[in-house]
C-alpha positions in Angstrom: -50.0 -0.6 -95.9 -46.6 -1.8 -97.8 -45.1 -5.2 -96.8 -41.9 -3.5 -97.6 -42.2 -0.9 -95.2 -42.2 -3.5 -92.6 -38.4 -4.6 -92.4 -35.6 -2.4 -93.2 -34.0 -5.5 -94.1 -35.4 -5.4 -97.4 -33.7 -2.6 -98.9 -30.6 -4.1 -98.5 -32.5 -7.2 -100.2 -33.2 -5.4 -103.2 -30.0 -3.8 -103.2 -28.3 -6.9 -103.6 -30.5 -8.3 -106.0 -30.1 -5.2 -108.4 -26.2 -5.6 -107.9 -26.5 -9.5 -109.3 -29.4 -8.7 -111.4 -31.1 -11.2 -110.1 -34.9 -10.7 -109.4 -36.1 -11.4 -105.5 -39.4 -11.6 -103.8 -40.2 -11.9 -100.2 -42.7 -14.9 -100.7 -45.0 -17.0 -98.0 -45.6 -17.1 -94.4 -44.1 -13.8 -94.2 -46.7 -12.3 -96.2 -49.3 -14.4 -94.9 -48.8 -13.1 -91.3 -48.4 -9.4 -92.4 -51.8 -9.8 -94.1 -53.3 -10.7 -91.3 -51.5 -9.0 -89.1 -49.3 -11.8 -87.5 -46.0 -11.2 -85.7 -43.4 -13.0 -87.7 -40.0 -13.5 -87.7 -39.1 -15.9 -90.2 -38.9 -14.2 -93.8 -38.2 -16.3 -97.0 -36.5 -14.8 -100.2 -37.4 -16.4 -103.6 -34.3 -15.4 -106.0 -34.9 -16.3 -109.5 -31.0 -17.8 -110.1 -28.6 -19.1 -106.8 -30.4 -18.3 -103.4 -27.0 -19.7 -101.3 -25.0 -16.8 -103.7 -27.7 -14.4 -103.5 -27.4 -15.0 -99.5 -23.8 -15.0 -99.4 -23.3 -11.5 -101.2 -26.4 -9.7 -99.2 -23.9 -11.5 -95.6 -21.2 -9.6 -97.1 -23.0 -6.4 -97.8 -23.9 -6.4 -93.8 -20.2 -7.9 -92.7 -21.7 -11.4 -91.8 -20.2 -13.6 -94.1 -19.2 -15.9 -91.5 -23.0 -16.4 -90.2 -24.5 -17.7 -93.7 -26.2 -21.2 -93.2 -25.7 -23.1 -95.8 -27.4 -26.4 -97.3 -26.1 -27.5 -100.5 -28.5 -30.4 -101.2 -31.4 -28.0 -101.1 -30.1 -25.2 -102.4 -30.9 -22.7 -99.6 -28.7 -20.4 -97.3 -30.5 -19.1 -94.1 -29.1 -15.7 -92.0 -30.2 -14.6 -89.0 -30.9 -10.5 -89.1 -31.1 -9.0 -85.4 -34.4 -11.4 -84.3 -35.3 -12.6 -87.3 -34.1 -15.6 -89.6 -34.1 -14.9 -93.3 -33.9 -17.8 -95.7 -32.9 -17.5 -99.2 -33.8 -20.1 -102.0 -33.8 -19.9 -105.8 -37.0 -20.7 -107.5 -37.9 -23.8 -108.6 -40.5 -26.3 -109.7 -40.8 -30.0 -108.2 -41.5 -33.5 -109.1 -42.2 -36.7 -106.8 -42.3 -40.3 -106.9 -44.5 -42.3 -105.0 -42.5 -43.3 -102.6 -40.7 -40.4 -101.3 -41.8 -36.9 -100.0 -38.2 -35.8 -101.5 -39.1 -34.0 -104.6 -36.5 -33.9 -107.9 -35.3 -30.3 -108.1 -35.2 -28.2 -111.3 -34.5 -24.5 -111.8 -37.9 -22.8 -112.2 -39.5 -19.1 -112.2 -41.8 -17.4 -109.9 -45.0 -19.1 -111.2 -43.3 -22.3 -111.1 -42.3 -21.9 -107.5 -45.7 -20.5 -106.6 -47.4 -23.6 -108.1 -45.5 -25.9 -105.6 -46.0 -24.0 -102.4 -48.8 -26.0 -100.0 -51.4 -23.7 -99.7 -52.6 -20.7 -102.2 -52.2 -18.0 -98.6 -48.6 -19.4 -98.4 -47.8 -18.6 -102.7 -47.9 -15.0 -102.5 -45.4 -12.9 -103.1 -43.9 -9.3 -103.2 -41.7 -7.9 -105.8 -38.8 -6.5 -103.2 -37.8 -4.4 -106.6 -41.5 -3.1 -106.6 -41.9 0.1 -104.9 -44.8 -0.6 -104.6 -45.3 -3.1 -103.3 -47.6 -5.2 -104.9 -49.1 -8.8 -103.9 -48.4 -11.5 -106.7 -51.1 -13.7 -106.3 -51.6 -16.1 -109.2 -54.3 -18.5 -107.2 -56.4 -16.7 -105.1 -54.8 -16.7 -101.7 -56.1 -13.2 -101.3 -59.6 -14.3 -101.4 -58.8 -17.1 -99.4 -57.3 -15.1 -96.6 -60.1 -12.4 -96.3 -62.5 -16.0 -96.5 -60.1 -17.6 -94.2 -59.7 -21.0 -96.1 -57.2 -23.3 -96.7 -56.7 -24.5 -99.9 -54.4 -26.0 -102.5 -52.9 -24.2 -105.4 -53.2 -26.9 -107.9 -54.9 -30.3 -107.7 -55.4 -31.1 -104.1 -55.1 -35.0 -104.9 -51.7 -34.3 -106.5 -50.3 -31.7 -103.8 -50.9 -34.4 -100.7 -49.7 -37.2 -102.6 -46.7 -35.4 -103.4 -46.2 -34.4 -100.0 -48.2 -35.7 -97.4 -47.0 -33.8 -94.7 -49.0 -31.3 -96.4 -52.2 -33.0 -94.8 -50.9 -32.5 -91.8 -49.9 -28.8 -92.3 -53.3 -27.9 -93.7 -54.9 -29.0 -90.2 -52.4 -26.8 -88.3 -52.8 -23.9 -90.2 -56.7 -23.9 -89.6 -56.2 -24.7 -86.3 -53.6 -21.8 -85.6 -55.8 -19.4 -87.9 -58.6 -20.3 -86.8 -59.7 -21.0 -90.9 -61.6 -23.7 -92.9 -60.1 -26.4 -94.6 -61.9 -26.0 -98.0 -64.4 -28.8 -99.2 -63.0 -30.3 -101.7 -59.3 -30.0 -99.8 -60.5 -31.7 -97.1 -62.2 -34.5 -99.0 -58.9 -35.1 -101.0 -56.9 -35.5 -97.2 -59.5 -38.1 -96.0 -59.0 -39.7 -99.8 -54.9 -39.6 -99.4 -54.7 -39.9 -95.5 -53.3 -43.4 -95.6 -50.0 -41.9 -97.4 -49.1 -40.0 -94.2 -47.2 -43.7 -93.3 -45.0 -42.3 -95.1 -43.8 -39.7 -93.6 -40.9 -39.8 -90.4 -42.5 -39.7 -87.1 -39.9 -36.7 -86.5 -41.9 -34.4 -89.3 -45.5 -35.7 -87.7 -44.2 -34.9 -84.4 -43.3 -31.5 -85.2 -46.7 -30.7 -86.9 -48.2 -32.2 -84.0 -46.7 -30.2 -81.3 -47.6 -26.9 -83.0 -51.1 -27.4 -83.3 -50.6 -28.7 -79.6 -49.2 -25.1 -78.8 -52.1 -23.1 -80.5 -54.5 -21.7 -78.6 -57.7 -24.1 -79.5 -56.1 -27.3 -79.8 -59.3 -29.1 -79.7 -59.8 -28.2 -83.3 -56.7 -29.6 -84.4 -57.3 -32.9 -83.0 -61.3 -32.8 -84.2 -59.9 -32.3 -88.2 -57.4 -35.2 -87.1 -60.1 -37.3 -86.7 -62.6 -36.2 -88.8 -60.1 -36.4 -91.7 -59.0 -39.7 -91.0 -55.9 -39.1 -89.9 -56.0 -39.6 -86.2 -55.8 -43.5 -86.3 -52.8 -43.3 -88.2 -50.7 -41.0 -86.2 -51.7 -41.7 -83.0 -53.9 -44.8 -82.4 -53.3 -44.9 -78.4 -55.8 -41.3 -78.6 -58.2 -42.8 -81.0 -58.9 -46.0 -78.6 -60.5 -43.0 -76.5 -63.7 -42.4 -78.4 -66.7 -43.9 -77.6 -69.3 -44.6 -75.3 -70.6 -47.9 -73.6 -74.0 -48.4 -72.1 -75.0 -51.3 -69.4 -77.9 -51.4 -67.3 -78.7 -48.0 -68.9 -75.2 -46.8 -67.3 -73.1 -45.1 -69.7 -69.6 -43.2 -68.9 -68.3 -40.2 -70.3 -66.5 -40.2 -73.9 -62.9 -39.8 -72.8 -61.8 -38.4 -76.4 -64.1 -35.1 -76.2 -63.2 -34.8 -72.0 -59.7 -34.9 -72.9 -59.7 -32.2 -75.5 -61.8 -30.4 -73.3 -59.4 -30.6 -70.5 -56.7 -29.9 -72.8 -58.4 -26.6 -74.0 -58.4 -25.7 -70.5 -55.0 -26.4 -69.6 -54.2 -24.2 -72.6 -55.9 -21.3 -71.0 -53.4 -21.5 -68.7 -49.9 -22.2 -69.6 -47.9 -22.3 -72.9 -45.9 -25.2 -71.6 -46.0 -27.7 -74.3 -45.4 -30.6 -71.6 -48.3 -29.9 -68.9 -50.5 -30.0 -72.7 -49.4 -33.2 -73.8 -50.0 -34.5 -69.8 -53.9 -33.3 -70.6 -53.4 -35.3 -73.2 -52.6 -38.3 -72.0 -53.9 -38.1 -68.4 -56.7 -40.3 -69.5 -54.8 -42.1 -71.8 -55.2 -46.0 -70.0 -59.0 -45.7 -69.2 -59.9 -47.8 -72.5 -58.0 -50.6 -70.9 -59.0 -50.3 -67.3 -62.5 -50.1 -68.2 -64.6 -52.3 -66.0 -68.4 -52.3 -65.5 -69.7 -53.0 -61.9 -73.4 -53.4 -61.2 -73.1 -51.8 -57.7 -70.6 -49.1 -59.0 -71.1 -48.6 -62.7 -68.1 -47.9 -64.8 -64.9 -48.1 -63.1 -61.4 -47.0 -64.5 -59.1 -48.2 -61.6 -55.6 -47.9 -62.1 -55.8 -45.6 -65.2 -52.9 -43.3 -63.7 -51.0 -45.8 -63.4 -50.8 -47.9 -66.3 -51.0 -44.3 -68.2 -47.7 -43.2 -66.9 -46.5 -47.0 -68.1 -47.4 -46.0 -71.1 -46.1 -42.9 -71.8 -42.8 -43.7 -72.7 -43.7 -46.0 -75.4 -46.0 -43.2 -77.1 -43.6 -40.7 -76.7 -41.1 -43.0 -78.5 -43.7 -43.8 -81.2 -44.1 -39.9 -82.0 -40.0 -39.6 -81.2 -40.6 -36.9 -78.5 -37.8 -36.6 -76.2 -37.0 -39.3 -73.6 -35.2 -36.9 -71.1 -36.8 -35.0 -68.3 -39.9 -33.8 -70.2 -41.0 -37.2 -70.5 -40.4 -38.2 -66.8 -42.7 -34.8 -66.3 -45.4 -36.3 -68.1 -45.0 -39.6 -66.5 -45.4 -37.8 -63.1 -48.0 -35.9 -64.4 -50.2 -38.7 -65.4 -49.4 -40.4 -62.7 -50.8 -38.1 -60.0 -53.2 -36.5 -61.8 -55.9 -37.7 -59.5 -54.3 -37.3 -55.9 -55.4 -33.4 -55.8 -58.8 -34.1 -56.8 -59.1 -36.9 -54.3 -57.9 -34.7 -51.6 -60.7 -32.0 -52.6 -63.0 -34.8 -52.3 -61.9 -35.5 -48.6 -61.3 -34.0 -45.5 -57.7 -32.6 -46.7 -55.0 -33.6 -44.2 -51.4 -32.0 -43.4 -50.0 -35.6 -44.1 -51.8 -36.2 -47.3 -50.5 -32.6 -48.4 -47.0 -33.3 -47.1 -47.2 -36.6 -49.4 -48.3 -34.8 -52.7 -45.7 -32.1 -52.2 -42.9 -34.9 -51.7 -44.0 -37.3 -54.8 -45.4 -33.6 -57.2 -41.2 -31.5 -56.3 -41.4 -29.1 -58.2 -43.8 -30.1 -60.4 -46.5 -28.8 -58.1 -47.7 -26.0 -59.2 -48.1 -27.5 -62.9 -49.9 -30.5 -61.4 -52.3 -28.1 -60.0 -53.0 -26.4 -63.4 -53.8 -29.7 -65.2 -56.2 -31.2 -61.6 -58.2 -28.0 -62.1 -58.2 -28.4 -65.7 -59.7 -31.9 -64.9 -63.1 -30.8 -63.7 -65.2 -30.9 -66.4 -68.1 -31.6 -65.0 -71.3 -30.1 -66.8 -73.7 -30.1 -62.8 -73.0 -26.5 -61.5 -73.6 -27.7 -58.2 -70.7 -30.4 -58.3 -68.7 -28.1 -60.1 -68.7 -25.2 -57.4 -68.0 -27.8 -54.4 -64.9 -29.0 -56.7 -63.5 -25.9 -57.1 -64.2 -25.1 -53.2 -62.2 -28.0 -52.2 -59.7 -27.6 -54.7 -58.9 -23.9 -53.6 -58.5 -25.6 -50.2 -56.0 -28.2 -51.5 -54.2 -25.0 -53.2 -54.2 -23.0 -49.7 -53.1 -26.2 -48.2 -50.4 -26.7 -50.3 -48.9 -23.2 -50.1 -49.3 -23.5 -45.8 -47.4 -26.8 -45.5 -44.8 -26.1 -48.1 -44.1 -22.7 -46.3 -43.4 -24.5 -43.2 -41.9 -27.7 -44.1 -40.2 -26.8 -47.7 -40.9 -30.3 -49.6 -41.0 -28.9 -53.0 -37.6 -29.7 -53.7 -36.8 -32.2 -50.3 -33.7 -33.2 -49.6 -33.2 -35.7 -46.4 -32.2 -33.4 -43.5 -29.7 -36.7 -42.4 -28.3 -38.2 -44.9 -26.8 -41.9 -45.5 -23.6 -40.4 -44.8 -24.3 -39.3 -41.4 -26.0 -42.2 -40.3 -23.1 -44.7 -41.6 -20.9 -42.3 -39.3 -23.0 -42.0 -36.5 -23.8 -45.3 -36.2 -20.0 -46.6 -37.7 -22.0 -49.2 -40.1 -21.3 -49.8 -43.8 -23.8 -49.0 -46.3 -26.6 -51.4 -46.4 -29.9 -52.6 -44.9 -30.2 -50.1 -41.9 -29.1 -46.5 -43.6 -32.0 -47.8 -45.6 -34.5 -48.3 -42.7 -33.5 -45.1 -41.2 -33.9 -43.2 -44.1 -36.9 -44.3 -45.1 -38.1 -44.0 -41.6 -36.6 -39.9 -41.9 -38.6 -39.5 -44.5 -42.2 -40.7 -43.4 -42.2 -39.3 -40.1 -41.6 -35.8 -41.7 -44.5 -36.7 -44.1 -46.7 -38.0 -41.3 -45.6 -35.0 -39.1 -44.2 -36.9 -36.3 -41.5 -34.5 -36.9 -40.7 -31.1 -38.8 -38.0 -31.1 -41.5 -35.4 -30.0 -39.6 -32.1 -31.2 -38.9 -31.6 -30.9 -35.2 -35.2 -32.9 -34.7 -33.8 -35.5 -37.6 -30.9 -36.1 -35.7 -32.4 -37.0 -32.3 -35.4 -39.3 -34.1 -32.4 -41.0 -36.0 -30.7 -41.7 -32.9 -33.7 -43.4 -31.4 -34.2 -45.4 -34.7 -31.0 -46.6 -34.3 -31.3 -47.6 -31.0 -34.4 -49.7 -31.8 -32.4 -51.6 -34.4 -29.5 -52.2 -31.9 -27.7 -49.7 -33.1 -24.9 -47.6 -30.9 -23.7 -44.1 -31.3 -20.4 -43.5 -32.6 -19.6 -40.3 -32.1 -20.5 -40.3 -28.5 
């Protein structure tokens, strides 16, 4: 099978590089994913002389001048084809200092540019003027693929101290490819894992999420650890391993129950946000551990002081601060209130409450509480789920009848300051709040007309009188 069979794009590639006589290769995760059979749609061009002219005259030659992406500092230009982006960059070879993962820039050929790239799948590369299409592959990465390792072109030592992000990048691309980090690769990470510091919390973040978003995440965070790396990026998740032991008592280790409720949220949604809730769901239980002789170990409070803490992590990592973190928060926060309710008798009230606090949220609530139950006893395990498809029927009865998921007040402030003629203040406060837990207690459906006639006797008990009689 030929890699340049695969786009029609790069014909017109070729073309163009014949017109500047300039020689072009499609080089890296492109042919990575073809090799393996990988939907991709990122492609980069290697162009030995100016990639951002090289991109500029193939724009023209499709009328989309206009649409070239340029950035002058790293010499690259970047064009987006129908669905797929195409960046164009001239080859070069890199040098670092110690400080910096910025490299000094000098004009270079293929093997030069090969020689910097992370990883030997990710430095090989295609002669688009090659009919053929034949695989350049100066270090191996064949091999590598078909053994499905990662490893480093050069010196391993020299390539994460230059960039340490790399370290990073090597754990995602097992974890995505489901591949082994090569011995001595992996022994040079653990050697140079305290010059991730260096790198922004923005690039960590990013490298993070994706491994996150693959399909085993587990593994990711495993070669985190294992490598040394966890503690460094994300210390709050470290604090979670280990087991105590008192009075022959010993609880759970809440680092493997969280990856292994993470891998089970990832069964079931793609949503990078109900993810990082698995993740963190547990996150306070190092610090509300308590041992009790009549109870054993106790984590009370855990959701609680876990949503607290939220915000600060997700500021740490620089992950947004808008509504995906006040998900999370919620998340965390009632991630225990479902499995209570399987555990219990499971009231219309206590329903009515979860759907009020969860909105919209619900549903994805219910994905990371199943997630939750982890327990290994089949017997405990069956009676869980039992309950919890209970809570789930439950859920979908009362929010057919009294529509909670997205409540608004069926009276608002407005009409009680005009039925009653009062100012805002103190009373529109006690009725509404009085509204709103009679509907959740089921004193009364969530209707307006009802609303209306319980806010006029709430009024009256506060010695109110009707206005609009």
């Amino acid at each position: 099978m030929n890699i340049l069979h695969e786009k029609d794009v790069f014909t017109g590639i070729a073309q163009t590089g014949k017109k500047l006589g300039m020689d072009c290769y499609v080089i890296g995760g492109f042919v990575r994913d073809f090799l393996l059979d990988r939907p991709s749609k990122d492609i980069d061009i290697l162009v030995i002389g100016d990639g951002i002219q090289f991109a500029t005259q193939f724009a023209k030659s499709l009328g989309k001048e206009k649409t070239v992406a340029v950035f002058k500092t790293f010499g690259t230009a970047m064009l987006k084809v129908e669905d797929t982006e195409i960046e164009f960059v001239g080859a070069r070879k890199e040098s670092y200092s110690e400080n910096s993962r910025k490299p000094q820039i000098e004009k270079g050929t293929l093997s030069d540019d090969q020689a910097r790239r992370d990883f030997t799948i990710n430095a090989l590369a295609v002669n688009l003027s090659d009919d053929e299409g034949k695989i350049i592959d100066p270090f191996e990465g064949l091999r590598d693929l078909e053994n499905r390792i990662i490893r480093t072109p050069l010196d391993p030592d020299q390539t994460f101290s230059d960039d340490p992000l790399r370290m990073m990048r090597a754990i995602r691309f097992a974890c995505q490819l489901h591949f082994t980090i090569e011995p001595k690769t992996a022994e040079s990470i653990y050697r140079n894992r305290e010059r991730i510091k260096i790198i922004s919390a923005e690039r960590i973040r990013d490298e993070l999420n994706k491994i996150i978003l693959s399909i085993e995440p587990s593994k990711g965070f495993l070669l985190l650890d294992e490598l040394g790396l966890l503690p460094l990026i994300f210390p709050e998740f470290n604090k979670l391993k280990g087991v105590d032991t008192v009075q022959g008592k010993s609880h759970k280790d809440n680092f493997y129950h969280t990856l292994e409720v993470l891998d089970n949220v990832s069964l079931h949604t793609k949503d990078l946000w109900i993810r990082w809730a698995a993740i963190l769901h547990d996150i306070a239980k190092p610090q509300t551990k308590r041992f009790d002789p009549a109870l054993g170990w106790t984590f009370h409070g855990h959701e609680d002081k876990g949503a607290r803490m939220v915000s600060k992590i997700f500021r740490n990592l620089a992950l947004p601060l808008g509504d995906n973190l006040k998900k999370v928060e919620k998340l965390v926060l009632l991630h225990l209130r479902p499995i209570v309710l399987a555990k219990e008798s499971v009231t219309d009230s206590a329903v009515r409450r979860l759907l009020f606090e969860a909105g919209e949220d619900i549903d994805d609530l219910m994905i990371l509480c199943n997630a939750d139950i982890t327990t290994k006893n089949e017997f405990k395990a069956k009676k869980y789920r039992d309950n919890f498809n209970l809570v789930k029927q439950k859920l979908i009865d009362v929010e057919a009848q009294d529509q909670l998921k997205n409540w608004q007040p069926p009276v608002s402030g407005t009409d009680i300051m005009e039925i009653f003629g009062i100012p805002e203040g103190k009373n529109v406060g006690i009725i509404k709040k009085a509204i709103r837990e009679a509907i959740l207690d089921g004193i009364i459906p969530n209707k307006r007309e009802e609303a209306l006639r319980f806010t006029l006797e709430k009024g009256l008990e506060l010695g109110l009188k009707n206005h609009l009689e």
